[in-house]
C-alpha positions as CSV (number, residue, x, y, z in Angstrom):
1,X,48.9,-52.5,65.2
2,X,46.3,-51.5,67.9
3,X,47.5,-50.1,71.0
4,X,45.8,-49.1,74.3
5,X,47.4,-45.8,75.6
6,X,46.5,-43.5,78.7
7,X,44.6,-40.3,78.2
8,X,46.8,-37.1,77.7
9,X,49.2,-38.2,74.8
10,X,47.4,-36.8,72.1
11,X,45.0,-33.8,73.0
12,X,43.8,-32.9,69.2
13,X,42.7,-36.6,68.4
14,X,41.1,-37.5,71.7
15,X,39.3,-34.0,71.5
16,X,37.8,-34.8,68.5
17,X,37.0,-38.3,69.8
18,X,35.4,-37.6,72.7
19,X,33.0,-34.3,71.0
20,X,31.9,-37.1,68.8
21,X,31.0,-39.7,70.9
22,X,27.3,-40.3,71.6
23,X,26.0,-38.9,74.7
24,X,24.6,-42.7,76.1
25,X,25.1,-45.6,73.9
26,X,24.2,-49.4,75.3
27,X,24.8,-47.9,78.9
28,X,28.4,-45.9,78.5
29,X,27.6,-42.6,78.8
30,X,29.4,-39.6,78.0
31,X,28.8,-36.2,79.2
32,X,31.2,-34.7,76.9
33,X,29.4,-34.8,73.6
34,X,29.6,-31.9,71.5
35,X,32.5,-30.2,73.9
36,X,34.3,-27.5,72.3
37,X,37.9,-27.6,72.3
38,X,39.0,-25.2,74.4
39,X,36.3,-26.7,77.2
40,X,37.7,-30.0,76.6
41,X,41.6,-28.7,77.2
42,X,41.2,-26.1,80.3
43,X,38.1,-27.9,82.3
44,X,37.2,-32.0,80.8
45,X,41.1,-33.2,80.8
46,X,42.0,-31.7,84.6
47,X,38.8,-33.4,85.7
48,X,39.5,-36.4,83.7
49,X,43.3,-36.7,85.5
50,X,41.5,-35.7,89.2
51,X,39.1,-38.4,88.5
52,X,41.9,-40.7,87.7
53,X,43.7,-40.0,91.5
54,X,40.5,-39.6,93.3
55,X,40.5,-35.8,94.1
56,X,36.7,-33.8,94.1
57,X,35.0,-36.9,93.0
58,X,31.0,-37.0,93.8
59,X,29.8,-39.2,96.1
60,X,28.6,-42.1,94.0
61,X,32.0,-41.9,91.8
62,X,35.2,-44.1,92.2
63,X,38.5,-43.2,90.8
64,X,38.3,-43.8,87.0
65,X,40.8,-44.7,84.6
66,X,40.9,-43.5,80.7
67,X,42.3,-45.1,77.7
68,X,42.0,-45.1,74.0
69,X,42.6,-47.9,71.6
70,X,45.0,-46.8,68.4
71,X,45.1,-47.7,65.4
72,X,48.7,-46.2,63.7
73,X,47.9,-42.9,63.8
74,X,43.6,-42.7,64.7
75,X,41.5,-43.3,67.8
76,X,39.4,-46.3,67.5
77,X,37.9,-46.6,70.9
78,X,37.6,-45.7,75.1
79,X,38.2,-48.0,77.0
80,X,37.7,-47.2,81.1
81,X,38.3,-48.9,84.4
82,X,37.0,-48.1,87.5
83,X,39.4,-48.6,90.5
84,X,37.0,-50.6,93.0
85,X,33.3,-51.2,93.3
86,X,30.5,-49.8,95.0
87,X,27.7,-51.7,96.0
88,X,25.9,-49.6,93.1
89,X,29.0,-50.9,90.5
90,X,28.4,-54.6,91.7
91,X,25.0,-54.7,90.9
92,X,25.6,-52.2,87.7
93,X,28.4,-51.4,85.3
94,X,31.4,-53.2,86.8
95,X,34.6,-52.4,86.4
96,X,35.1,-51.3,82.8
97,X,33.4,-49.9,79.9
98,X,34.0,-49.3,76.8
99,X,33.3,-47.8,73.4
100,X,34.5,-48.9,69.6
101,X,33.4,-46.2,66.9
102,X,30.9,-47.3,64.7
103,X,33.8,-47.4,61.5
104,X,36.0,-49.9,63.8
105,X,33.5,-52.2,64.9
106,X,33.2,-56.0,63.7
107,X,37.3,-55.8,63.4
108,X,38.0,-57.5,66.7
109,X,39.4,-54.3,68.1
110,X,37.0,-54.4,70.8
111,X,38.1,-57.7,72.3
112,X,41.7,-56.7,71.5
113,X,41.5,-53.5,73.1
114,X,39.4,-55.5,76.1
115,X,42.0,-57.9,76.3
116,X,44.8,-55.0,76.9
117,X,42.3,-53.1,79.3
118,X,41.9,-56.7,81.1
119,X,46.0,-56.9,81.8
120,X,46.6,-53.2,83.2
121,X,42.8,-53.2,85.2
122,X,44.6,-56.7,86.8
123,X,46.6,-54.5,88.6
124,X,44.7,-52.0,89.7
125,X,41.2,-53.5,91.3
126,X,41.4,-55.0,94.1
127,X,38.2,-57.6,93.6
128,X,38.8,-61.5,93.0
129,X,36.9,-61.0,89.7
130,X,36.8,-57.9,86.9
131,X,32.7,-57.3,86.7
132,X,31.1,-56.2,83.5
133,X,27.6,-55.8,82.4
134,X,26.2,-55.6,78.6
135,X,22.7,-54.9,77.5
136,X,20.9,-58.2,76.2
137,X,20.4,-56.4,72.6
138,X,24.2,-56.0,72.5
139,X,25.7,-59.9,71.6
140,X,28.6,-58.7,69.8
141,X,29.6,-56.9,72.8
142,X,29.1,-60.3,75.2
143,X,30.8,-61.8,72.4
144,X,33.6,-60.0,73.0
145,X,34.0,-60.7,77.0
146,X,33.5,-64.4,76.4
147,X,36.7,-64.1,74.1
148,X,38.2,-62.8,76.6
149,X,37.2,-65.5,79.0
150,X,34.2,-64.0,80.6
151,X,31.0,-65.7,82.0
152,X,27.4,-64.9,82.2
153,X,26.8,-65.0,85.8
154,X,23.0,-63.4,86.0
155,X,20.8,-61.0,84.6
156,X,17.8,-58.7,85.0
157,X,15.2,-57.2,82.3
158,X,17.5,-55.6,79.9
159,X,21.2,-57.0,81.3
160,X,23.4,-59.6,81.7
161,X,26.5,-59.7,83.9
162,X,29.6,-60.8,83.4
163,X,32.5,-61.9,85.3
164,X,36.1,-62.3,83.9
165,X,38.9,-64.1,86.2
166,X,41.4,-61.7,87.8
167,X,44.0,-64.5,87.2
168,X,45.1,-64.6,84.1
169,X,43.9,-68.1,82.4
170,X,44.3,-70.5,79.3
171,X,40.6,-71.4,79.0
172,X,39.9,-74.6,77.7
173,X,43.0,-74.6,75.4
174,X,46.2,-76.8,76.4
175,X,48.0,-73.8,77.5
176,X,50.6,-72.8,80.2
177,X,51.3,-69.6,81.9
178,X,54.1,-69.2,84.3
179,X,55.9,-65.8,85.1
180,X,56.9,-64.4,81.6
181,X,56.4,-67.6,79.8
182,X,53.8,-68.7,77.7
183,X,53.6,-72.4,76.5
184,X,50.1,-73.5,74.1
185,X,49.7,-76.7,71.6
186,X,48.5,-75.7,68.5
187,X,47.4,-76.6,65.4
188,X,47.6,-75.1,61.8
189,X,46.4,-75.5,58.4
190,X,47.4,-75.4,54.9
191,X,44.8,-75.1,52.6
192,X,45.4,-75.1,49.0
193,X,43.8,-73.9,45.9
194,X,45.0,-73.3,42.6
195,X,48.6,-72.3,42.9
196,X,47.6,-70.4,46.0
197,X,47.7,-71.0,49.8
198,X,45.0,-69.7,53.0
199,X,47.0,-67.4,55.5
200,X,45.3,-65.3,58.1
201,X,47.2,-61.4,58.1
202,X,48.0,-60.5,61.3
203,X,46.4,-57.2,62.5
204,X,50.2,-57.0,64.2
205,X,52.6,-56.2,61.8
206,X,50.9,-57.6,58.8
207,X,52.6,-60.4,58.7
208,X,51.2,-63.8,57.4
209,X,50.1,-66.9,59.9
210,X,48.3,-70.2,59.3
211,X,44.8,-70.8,60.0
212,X,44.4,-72.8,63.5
213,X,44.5,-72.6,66.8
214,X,44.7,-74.4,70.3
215,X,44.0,-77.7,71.2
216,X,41.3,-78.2,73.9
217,X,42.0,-80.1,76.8
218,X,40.8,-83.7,76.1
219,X,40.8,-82.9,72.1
220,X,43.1,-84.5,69.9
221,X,45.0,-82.6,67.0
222,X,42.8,-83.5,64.2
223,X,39.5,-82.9,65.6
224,X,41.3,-79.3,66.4
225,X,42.3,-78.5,63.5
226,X,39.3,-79.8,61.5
227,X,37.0,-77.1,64.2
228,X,39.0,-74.4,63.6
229,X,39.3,-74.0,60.2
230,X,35.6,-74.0,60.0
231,X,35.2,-71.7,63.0
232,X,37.8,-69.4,61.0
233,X,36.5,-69.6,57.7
234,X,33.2,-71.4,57.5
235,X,34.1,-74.4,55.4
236,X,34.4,-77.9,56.6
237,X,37.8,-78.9,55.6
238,X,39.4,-82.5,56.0
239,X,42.1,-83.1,58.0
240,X,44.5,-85.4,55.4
241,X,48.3,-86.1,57.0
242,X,50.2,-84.3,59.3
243,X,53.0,-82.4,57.0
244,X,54.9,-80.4,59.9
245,X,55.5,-81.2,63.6
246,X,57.5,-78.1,65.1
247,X,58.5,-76.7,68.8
248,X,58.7,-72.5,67.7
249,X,60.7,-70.5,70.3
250,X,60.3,-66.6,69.7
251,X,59.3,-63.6,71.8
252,X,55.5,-62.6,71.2
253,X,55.2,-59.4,69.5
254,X,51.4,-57.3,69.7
255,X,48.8,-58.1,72.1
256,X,48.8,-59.9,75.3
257,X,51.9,-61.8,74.2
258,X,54.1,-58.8,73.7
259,X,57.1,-59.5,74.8
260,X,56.5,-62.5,76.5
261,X,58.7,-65.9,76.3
262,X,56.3,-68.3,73.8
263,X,57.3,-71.8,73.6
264,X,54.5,-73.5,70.9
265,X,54.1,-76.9,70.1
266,X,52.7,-77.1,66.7
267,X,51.2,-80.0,64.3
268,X,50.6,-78.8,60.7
269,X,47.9,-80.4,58.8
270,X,47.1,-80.6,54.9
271,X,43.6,-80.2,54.9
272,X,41.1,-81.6,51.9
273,X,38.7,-78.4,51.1
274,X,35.4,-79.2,48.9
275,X,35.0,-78.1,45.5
276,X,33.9,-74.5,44.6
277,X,33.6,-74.2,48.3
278,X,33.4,-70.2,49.4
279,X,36.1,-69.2,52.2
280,X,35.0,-66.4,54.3
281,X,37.5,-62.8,53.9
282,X,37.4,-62.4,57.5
283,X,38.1,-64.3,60.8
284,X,35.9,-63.7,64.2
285,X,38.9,-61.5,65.0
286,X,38.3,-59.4,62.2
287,X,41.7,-60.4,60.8
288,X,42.0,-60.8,56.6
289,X,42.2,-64.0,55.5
290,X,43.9,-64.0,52.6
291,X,45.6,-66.6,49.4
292,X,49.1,-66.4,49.1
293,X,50.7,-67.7,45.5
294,X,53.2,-70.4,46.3
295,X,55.4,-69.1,43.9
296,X,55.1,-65.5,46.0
297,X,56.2,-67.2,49.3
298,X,59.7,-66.0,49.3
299,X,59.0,-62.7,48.6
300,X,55.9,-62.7,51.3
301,X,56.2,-62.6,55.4
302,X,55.1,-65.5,56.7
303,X,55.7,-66.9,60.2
304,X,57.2,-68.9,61.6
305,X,60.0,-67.9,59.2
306,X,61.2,-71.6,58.7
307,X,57.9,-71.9,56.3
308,X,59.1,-69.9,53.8
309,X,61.6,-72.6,53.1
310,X,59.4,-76.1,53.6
311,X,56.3,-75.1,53.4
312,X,56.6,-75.4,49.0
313,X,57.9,-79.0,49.1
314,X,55.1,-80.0,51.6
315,X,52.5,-78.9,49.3
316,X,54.7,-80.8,47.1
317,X,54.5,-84.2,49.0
318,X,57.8,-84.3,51.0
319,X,57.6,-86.4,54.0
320,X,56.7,-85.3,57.1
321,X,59.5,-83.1,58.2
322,X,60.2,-81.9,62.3
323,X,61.1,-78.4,62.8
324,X,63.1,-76.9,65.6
325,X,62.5,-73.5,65.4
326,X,64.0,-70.7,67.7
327,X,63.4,-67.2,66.9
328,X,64.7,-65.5,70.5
């Protein structure tokens, strides 16, 4: 499970972190590199919590926030948000940067630590928009703001800038947000191959899910579900028959849904693969996709939970079946 937690809560690991960082890498700097550890404990971590109230800045500094992205029990990346903007931060680095080490990257950790960066930043700046800026030889790094609904808004020689909504927003997807509720239509697949079934493994928990995802506004289910199984794993499936209609009730659990109220509309779909084609091992989010043996699905966590039970006679050819499914 990654986790975005404030500076100060482990001084050993983010020592160790920070020494190794790179001194300037795709415009995060870090004047830290190579600091020993009694330098980083008695002079970088006071400065780092006056920073973070706004006491003995310089002049062209704004209060600063740290955090670091973990993984169980290791630091994976910085993530930093400055309060407000200067002109200079307008027409430069924005309100956050960030850096994944080189080990983590290509994972999705960047846009899930991003995305938990986006939520607390929310609350602190004070601008209608969070700014960003990424170098133009850096596309995994736009890549990840536009997962995290950002938008090129300009550029110069060597930049572009970004802007991400303050307001949280569902994109293009048929989604609702409203106080601590979350409502989406989705879609999901079941993709079979000798004896064994396609599941993504959550980076949450480990847990098993079906490939899929929202429904665009002014999509219908098929055409979804047919997009993102190809955008998942790179092999144009068929959508055959819909197996499973289901309305899933549960409390979100890692991520920007942690505990949040979800509500999800969801259509299943058997799906008609080509022969010999090759699945990809990893989604755009860096999550596992993985085959599951149907005889293994009792034994194996898969959610929701009520697919444990149906999802063997589907395969099977069982009529379409409508679930009701409340896990609160």
């Amino acid at each position: 499970m990654l986790e975005l937690k404030k500076f100060n809560t482990d001084l050993e690991k983010e020592w160790a972190f920070v020494r190794d960082m790179p001194e300037n890498e795709n415009g995060l700097t870090n004047s830290y590199n190579g600091v020993s550890k009694q330098e980083f404990e008695e002079k970088v971590l006071p400065e780092m919590l006056k920073h973070e109230r706004g006491e003995d800045l310089p002049d062209w500094m704004v209060p600063e926030t740290m955090l670091y992205l973990w993984k169980e029990n290791e630091i994976v990346g910085q993530f930093r948000i400055r309060h407000y903007l200067t002109d200079a931060l307008k027409n430069g680095s924005g309100h956050i940067g960030y850096y994944i080490a080189k080990e983590y990257r290509n994972k999705g950790y960047g846009t899930e630590g991003l995305k938990q960066t986006l939520q607390i930043a929310r609350q602190i700046v004070p601008e209608d928009e969070i700014y960003l800026r990424v170098n133009k030889d850096n596309p995994a790094s736009l890549k990840v703001m536009q997962k995290n609904g950002g938008k090129v808004v300009g550029d110069d020689e060597g930049h572009f800038f970004v802007r991400i909504p303050k307001k949280v927003e569902c994109s293009e997807d048929c989604c609702i947000e409203q106080d601590n509720y979350w409502f989406r239509y989705r879609t999901g697949a079941f993709i079979v191959r000798d004896g064994k079934m396609l599941f993504v493994k959550s980076m949450y928990g480990g847990y098993y899910y079906t490939i899929g995802g929202g429904v665009h506004l002014g999509e219908d289910s098929k055409s979804c579900i047919e997009r993102e199984v190809f955008e998942e794993t790179g092999v144009k499936c068929t959508a055959n028959r819909i197996a499973i209609t289901c309305e899933n009730l549960f409390v979100g659990v890692g991520g920007p849904l942690e505990g949040r109220e979800c509500h999800v509309l969801e259509y299943y779909y058997i799906m008609d693969a080509p022969e010999n084609a090759s699945f990809k091992n990893v989604n755009d989010e860096g999550e596992k996709l993985e085959w599951v043996s149907i005889d293994e699905f009792r034994n194996a966590d898969i959610r929701p939970r009520f697919l444990k039970k149906e999802l063997k006679g589907v395969i099977e050819g069982v009529p379409l079946i409508h679930v009701i499914n409340d896990e609160r």
